[in-house]
KEDO-785879 format. One record per residue (C-alpha): residue number from 0; x, y, z. Coordinates in Angstrom, 3 decimals, always signed. Each point is the difference from the previous one (the first is absolute). Example, Ala and Ser with C-alpha at 12.3 -4.5 7.8 and 13.67 -1.06 7.14 Angstrom:
2
   bakol         xx         yy         zz
       0    +12.300     -4.500     +7.800
       1     +1.370     +3.440     -0.660
end
This chain:
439
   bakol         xx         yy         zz
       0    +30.306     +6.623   -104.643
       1     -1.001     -3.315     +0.947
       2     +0.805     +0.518     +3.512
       3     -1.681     +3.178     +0.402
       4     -2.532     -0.078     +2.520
       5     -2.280     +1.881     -1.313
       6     -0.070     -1.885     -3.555
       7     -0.588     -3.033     +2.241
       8     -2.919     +0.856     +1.551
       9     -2.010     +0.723     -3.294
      10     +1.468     -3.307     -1.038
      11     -2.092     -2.080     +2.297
      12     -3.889     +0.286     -0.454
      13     -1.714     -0.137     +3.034
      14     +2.474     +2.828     +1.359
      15     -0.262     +2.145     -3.598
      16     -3.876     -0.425     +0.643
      17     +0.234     +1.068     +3.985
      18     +1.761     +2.947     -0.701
      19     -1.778     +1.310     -3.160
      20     -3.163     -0.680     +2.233
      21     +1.210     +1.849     +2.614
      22     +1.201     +3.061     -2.006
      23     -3.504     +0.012     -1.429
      24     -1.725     -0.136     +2.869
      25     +2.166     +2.785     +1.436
      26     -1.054     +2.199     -2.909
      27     -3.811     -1.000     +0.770
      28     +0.616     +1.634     +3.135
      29     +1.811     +2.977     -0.785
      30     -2.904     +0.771     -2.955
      31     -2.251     -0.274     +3.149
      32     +1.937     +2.744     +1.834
      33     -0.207     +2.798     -2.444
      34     -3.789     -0.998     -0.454
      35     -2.094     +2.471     +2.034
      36     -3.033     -0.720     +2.238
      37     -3.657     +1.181     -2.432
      38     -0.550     +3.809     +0.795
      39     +3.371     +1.113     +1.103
      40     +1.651     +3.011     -1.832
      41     +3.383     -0.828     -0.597
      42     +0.703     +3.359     -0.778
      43     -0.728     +1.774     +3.114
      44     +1.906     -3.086     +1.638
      45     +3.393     +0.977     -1.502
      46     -0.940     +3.737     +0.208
      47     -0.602     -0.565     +4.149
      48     +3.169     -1.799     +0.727
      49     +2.524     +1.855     -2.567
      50     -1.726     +3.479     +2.234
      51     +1.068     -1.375     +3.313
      52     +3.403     +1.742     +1.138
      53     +0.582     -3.355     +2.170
      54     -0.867     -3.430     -1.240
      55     -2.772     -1.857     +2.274
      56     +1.736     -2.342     +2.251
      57     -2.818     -2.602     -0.692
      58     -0.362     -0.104     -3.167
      59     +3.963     -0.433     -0.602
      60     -0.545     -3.132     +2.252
      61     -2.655     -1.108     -1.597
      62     +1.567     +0.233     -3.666
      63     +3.013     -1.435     +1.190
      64     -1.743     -3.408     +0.599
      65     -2.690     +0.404     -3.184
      66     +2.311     +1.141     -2.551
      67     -1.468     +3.528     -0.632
      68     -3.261     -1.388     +0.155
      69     -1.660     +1.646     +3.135
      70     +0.911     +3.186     -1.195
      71     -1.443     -0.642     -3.161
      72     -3.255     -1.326     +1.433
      73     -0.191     -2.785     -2.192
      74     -1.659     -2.660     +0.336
      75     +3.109     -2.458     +1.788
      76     +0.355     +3.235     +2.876
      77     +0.246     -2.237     +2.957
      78     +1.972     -2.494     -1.904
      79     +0.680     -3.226     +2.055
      80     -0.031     +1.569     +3.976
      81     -3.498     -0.949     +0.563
      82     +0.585     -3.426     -0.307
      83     +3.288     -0.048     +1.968
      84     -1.817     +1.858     +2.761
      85     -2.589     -2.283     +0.422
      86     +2.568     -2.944     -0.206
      87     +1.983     +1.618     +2.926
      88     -3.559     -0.213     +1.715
      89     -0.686     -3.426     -0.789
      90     +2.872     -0.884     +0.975
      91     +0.010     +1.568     +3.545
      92     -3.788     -1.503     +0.391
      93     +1.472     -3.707     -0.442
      94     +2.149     +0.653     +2.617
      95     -2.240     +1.332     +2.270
      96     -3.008     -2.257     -0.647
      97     +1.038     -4.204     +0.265
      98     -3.696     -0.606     -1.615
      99     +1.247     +1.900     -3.304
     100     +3.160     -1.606     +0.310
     101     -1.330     -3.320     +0.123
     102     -2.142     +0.724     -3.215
     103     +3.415     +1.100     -1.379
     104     +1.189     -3.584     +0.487
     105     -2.592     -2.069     -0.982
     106     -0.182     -1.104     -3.753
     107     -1.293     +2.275     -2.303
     108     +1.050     +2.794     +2.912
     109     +2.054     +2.094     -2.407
     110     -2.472     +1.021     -2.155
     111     -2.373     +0.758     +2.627
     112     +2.236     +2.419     +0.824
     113     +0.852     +1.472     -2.867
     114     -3.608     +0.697     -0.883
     115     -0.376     +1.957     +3.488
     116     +3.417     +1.849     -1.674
     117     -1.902     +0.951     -2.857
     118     -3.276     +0.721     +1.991
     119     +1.693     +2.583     +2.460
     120     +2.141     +1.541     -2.726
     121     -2.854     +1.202     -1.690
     122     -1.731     +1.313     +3.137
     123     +3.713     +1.864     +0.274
     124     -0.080     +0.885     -3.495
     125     -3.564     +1.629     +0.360
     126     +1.281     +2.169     +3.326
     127     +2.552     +0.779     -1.774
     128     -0.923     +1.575     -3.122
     129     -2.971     +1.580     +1.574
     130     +2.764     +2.081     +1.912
     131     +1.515     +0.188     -3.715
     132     -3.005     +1.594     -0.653
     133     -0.233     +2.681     +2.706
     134     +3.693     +0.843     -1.106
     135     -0.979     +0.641     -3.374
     136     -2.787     +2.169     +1.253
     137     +2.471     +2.447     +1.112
     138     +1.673     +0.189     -3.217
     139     -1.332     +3.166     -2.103
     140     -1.828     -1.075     -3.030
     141     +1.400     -3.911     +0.030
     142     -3.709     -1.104     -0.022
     143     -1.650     +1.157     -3.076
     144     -3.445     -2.394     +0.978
     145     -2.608     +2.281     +1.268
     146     -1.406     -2.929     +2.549
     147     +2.771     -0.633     +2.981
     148     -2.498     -3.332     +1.149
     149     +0.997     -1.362     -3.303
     150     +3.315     +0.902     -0.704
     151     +0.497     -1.785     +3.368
     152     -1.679     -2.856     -0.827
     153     +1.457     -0.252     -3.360
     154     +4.075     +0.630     +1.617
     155     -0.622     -2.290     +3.062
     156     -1.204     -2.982     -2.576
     157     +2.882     +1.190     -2.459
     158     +2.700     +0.082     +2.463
     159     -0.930     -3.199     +1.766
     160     +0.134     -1.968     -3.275
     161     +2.813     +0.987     -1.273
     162     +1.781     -0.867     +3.730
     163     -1.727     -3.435     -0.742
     164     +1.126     -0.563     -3.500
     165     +3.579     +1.461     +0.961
     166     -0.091     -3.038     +3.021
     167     -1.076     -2.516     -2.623
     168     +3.154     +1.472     -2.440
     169     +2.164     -0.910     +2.665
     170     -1.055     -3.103     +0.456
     171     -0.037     -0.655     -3.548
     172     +3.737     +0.885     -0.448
     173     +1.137     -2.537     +3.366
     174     -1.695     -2.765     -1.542
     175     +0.928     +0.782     -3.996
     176     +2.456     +2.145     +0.273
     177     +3.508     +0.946     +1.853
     178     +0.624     +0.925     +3.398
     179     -3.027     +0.622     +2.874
     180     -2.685     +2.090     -1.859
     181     -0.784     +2.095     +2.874
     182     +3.521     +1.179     +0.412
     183     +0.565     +0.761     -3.824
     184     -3.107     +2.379     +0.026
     185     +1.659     +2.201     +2.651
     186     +3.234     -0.997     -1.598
     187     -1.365     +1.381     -3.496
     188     -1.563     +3.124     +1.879
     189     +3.597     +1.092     +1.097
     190     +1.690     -0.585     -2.981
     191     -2.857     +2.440     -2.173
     192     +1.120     +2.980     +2.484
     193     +3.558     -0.199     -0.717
     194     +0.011     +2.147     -3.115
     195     -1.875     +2.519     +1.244
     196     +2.155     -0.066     +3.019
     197     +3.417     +0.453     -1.323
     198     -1.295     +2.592     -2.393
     199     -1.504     +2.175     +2.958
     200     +3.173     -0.156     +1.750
     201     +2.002     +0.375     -3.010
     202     -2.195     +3.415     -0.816
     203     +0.122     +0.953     +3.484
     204     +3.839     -0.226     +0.283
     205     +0.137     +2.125     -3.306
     206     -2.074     +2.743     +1.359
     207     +2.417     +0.115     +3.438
     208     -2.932     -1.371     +2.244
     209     +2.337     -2.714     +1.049
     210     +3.144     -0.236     +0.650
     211     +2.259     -2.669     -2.191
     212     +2.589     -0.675     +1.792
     213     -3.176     -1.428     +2.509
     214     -1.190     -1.819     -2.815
     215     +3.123     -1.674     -0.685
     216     +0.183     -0.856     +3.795
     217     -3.908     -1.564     -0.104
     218     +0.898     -1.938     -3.098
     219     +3.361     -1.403     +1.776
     220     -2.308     -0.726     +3.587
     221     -2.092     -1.942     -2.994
     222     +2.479     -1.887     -1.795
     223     +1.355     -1.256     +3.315
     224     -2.982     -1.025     +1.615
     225     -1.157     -1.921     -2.720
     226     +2.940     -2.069     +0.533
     227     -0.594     -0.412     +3.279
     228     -3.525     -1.115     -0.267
     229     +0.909     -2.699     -2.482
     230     +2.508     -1.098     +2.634
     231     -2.594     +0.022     +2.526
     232     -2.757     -1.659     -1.968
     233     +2.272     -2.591     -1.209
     234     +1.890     -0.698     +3.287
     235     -1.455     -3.274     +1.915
     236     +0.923     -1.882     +3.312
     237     +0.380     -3.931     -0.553
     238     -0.800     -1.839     +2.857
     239     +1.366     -3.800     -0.922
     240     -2.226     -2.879     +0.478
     241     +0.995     -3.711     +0.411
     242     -2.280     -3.124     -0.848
     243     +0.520     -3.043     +1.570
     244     -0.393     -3.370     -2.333
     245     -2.803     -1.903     -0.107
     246     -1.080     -3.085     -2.074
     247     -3.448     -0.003     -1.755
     248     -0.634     -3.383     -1.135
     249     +3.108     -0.914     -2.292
     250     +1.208     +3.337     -0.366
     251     +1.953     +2.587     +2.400
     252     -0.615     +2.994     -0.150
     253     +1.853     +3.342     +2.021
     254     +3.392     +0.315     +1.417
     255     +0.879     +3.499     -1.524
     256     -0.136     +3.011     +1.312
     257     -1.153     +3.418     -1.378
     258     -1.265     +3.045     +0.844
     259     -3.134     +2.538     +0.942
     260     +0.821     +3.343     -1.752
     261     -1.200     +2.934     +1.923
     262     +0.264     +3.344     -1.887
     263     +1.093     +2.898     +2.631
     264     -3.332     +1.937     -1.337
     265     -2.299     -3.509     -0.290
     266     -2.994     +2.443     -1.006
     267     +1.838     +1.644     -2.484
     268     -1.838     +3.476     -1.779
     269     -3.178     -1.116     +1.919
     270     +0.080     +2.065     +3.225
     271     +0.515     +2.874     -2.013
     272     -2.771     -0.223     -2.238
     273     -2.610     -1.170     +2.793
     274     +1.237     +2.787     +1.815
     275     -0.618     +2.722     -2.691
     276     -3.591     -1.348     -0.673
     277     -0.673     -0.101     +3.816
     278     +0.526     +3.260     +0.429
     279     -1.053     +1.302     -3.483
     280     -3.902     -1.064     +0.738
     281     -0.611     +2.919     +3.075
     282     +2.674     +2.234     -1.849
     283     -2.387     -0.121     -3.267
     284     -3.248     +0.675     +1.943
     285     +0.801     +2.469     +2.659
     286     +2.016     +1.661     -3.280
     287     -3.163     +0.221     -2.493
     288     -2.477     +0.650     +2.584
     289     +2.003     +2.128     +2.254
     290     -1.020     +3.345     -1.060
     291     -3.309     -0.284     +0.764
     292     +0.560     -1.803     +3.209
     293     +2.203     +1.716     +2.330
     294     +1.532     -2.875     +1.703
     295     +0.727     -1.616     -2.660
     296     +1.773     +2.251     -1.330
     297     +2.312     +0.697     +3.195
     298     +0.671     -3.931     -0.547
     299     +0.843     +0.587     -3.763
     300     +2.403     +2.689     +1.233
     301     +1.428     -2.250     +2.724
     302     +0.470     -3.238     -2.347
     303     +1.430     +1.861     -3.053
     304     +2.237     -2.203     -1.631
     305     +3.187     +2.286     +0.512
     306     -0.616     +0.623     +3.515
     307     +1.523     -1.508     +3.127
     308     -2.815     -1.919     +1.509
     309     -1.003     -1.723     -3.149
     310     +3.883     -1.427     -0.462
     311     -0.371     -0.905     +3.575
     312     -2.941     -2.357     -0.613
     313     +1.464     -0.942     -3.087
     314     +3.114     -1.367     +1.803
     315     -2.095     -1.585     +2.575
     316     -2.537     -1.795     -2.116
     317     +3.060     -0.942     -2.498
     318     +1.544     -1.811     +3.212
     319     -3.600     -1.543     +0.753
     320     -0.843     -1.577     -3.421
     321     +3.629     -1.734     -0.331
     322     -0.422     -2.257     +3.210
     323     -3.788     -0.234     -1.001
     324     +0.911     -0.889     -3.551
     325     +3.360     -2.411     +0.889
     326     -2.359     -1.622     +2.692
     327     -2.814     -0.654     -2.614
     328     +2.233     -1.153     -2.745
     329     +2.775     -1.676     +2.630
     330     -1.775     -1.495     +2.251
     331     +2.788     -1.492     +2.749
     332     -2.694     -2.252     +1.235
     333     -0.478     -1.199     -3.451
     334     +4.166     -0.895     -1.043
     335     +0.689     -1.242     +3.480
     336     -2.757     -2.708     -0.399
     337     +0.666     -0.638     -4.095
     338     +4.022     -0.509     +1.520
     339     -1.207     -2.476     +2.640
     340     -2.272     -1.685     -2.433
     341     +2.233     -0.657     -2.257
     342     +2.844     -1.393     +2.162
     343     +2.503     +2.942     -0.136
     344     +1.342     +2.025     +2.741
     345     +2.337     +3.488     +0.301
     346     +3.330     -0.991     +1.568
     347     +0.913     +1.303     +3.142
     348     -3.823     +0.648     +0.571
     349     -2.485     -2.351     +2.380
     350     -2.883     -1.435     -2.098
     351     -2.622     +1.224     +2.278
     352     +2.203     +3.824     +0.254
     353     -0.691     +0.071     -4.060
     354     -2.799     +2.121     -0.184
     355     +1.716     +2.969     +2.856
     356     +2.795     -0.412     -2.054
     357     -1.208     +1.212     -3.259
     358     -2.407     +2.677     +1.671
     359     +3.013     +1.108     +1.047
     360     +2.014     +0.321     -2.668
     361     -2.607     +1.699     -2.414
     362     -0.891     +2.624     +2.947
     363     +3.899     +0.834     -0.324
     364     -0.661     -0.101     -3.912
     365     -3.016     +1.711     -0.350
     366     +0.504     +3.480     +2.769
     367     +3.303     +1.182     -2.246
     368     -1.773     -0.722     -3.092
     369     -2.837     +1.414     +0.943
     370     +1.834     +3.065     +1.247
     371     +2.419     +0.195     -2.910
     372     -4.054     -0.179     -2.125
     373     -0.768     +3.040     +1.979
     374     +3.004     +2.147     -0.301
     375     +0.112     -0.168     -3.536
     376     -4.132     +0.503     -0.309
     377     +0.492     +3.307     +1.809
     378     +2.714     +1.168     -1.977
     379     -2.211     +2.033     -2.508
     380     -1.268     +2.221     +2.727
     381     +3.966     +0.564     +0.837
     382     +1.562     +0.694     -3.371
     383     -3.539     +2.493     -0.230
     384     +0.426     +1.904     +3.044
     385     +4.323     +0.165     -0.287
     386     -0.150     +0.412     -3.816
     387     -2.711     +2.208     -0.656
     388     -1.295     -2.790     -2.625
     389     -3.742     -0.067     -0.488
     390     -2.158     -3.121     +1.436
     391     -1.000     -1.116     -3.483
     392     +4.005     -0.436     -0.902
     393     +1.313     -1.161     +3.417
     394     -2.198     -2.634     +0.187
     395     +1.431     -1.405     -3.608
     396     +3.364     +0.212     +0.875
     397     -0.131     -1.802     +3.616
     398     -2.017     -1.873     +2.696
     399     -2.887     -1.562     -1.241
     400     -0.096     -0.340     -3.427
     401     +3.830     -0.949     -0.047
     402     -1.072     -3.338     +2.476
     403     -2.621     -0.959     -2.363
     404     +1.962     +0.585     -3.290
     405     +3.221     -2.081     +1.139
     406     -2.079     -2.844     +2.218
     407     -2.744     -0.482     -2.996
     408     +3.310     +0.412     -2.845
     409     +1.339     -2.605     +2.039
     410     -2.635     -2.317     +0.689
     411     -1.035     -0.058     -4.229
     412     +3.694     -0.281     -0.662
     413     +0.127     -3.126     +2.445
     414     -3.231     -1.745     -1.710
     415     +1.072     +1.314     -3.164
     416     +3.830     -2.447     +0.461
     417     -2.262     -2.809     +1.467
     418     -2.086     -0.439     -3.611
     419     +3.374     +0.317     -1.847
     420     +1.876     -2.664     +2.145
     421     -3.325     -2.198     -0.319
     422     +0.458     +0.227     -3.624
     423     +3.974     -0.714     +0.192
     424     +1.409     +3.645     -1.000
     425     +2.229     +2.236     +1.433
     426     -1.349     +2.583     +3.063
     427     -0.208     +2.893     +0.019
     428     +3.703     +1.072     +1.275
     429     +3.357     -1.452     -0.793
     430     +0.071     -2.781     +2.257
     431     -3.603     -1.384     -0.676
     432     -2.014     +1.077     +3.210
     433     -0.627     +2.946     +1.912
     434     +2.342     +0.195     +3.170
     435     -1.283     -0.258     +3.553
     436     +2.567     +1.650     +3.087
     437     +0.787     -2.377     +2.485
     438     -0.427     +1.385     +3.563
end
């Protein structure tokens, strides 16, 4: 038992304390998702959506991200998208405005920022869960207050804190706890609907509404490209690196070479999930407002999440955000100069080519990846459309929610194995550190 992994990590404090911290503030936010928003019925909630022959398309989406939540109404609905949403748009401004970008870079730019993050995500937040509000108009009896003005009121300043405090949750758990908070909220949303999941298809194999021997096929498709997105997440391009020698004061320094480790998907579950939000801000207000607006609703209809043109934009923004993201992050610019700077060159490669050469090696990295992203984000709309399977289990067993549960596993694991080797144990497989693919 000494060796055991697991043993080991409650062994050393600070990573007992992460993870304890992190488990509780995972059950903060699931206590927040069954919490509804001040005069909603809960009763005719469940009532509506057990009546509807077909499950709403939107509301599946939504739930797979929150957990439940959105369906619930509680007070976490929009969970974390807000915020990503208006990151995606911060982002894009930075690059499209030098005089933002500059503030960026001076010091003190960060924060600056990351207050105009938190600024626009409640002006999101408040758009938002006013169309929240419209939605829940439309649901018989779900309001029981007799004044709609403050029911709004009350739901729009509901909703909008508990996005905020659900932010400030995940930032709590990246700084105290394990793995990027963020990512574990979504990651913690995916894992609640699980249960439910395989009991629904369970019950609906038992009453003949689905055929087994497709389930055992779904399950195989599952097993097998789980594997395959481990391989993919973990498999990285080294491009070597050479330093030359050189003598400060009394010492020398350099002489050995070593290398810059490109992963084939450098974004990793990013694109995916800046994708999803991208798209899930129109979806959510042409979806709760559309029935009283008529072209609204005829782009509700034409963005449903099971329908062709919404995978198509899915595919294409998936491709979009990885170069965004790996240029951001990877800057070729940046390596090239840090290289030079420091004295080291890539064999076989001019010093002055350095820069085109690593631009082009992570645009030959990042188009499969991003591609390979895409193909497996879609899949839920396949196995729904071959199999019969409805949207809210499709989406559990594939696409989406399977990129997010492997990349964020992975990424926890990986920080996880850095605190143990720090404090001298045993990682967290046999041969002490999680394995990267050489490509």
């Amino acid at each position: 038992m000494a060796n055991n992994p697991i043993v080991n990590m409650f062994k050393v404090k600070e990573l007992r304390e992460r993870v304890l911290f992190t488990f509780i503030v995972l059950a903060v936010f699931r206590l927040g998702s069954v919490l509804t928003v001040p005069g909603i019925n809960p009763q005719a909630l469940t009532s509506y959506f057990e009546s509807m022959t077909r499950g709403n398309a939107f509301v599946d989406y939504m739930d797979f991200f929150a957990g439940g939540a959105f369906s619930n109404f509680s007070v976490f609905m929009l969970g974390v998208m807000p915020y990503i949403s208006t990151q995606i748009i911060m982002q894009l401004a930075l690059i499209i405005f030098p005089s933002l970008k500059r503030i960026a870079q001076e010091d003190g730019g960060q924060k600056k920022v990351q207050a105009w993050t938190r600024i626009g995500t409640v002006f999101v937040c408040l758009i938002q869960s006013l169309a929240v509000t419209v939605y829940a108009a439309s649901i018989p009896g779900a309001i029981i207050l007799q004044s709609q003005i403050v029911f709004k009121l009350i739901a729009m300043l509901t909703v909008t804190t508990g996005t905020m405090v659900t932010i400030w949750l995940g930032e709590q758990i990246t700084a105290r706890g394990i793995g990027n908070g963020i990512s574990m909220l979504i990651f913690a949303g995916i894992v609640a609907r699980l249960p439910s999941a395989v009991w629904e298809l369970g019950r609906m194999v038992k009453n003949g509404d689905i055929n087994v021997v497709f389930v055992i096929v779904v399950v195989v498709m599952f097993a097998g490209i789980i594997a395959l997105v481990v391989y993919e997440q973990q498999g990285q391009r080294k491009i070597p690196v050479h330093y030359a020698k050189r003598v400060v004061g009394r010492k020398m320094y350099g002489g050995q070479s070593t290398y810059i480790p490109f992963k084939i998907n450098p974004s990793g579950v990013i694109p995916v999930i800046f994708a999803s939000s991208f798209l899930t801000f129109p979806l959510q207000i042409a979806t709760s407002m559309g029935p009283s607006i008529r072209w609204l609703n005829k782009l509700a209809t034409f963005l449903t999440p099971s329908g062709v043109w919404y995978n198509v934009f899915l595919v294409v923004l998936i491709v979009f955000f990885a170069y965004f993201y790996t240029q951001v992050t990877l800057n070729p610019s940046e390596i090239a100069k840090n290289v030079r700077e420091n004295g080291g060159s890539i064999p076989g490669i001019r010093t002055d080519k350095t820069e085109e050469y690593l631009q082009k090696v992570l645009n030959r990295l990042v188009l499969p990846g991003s591609l390979y992203l895409a193909v497996i984000a879609v899949l839920p709309t396949i196995i729904q459309n071959l199999f019969g399977f409805p949207q809210s289990i499709s989406m559990l067993m594939g696409g989406t929610s399977l990129l997010i549960l492997v990349g964020v596993d992975l990424d926890t694991m990986s920080q996880v194995e850095a605190l143990l080797k720090m404090h001298h144990h045993d990682g967290l497989v046999k041969k002490g550190k999680i394995r990267s693919r050489n490509l």
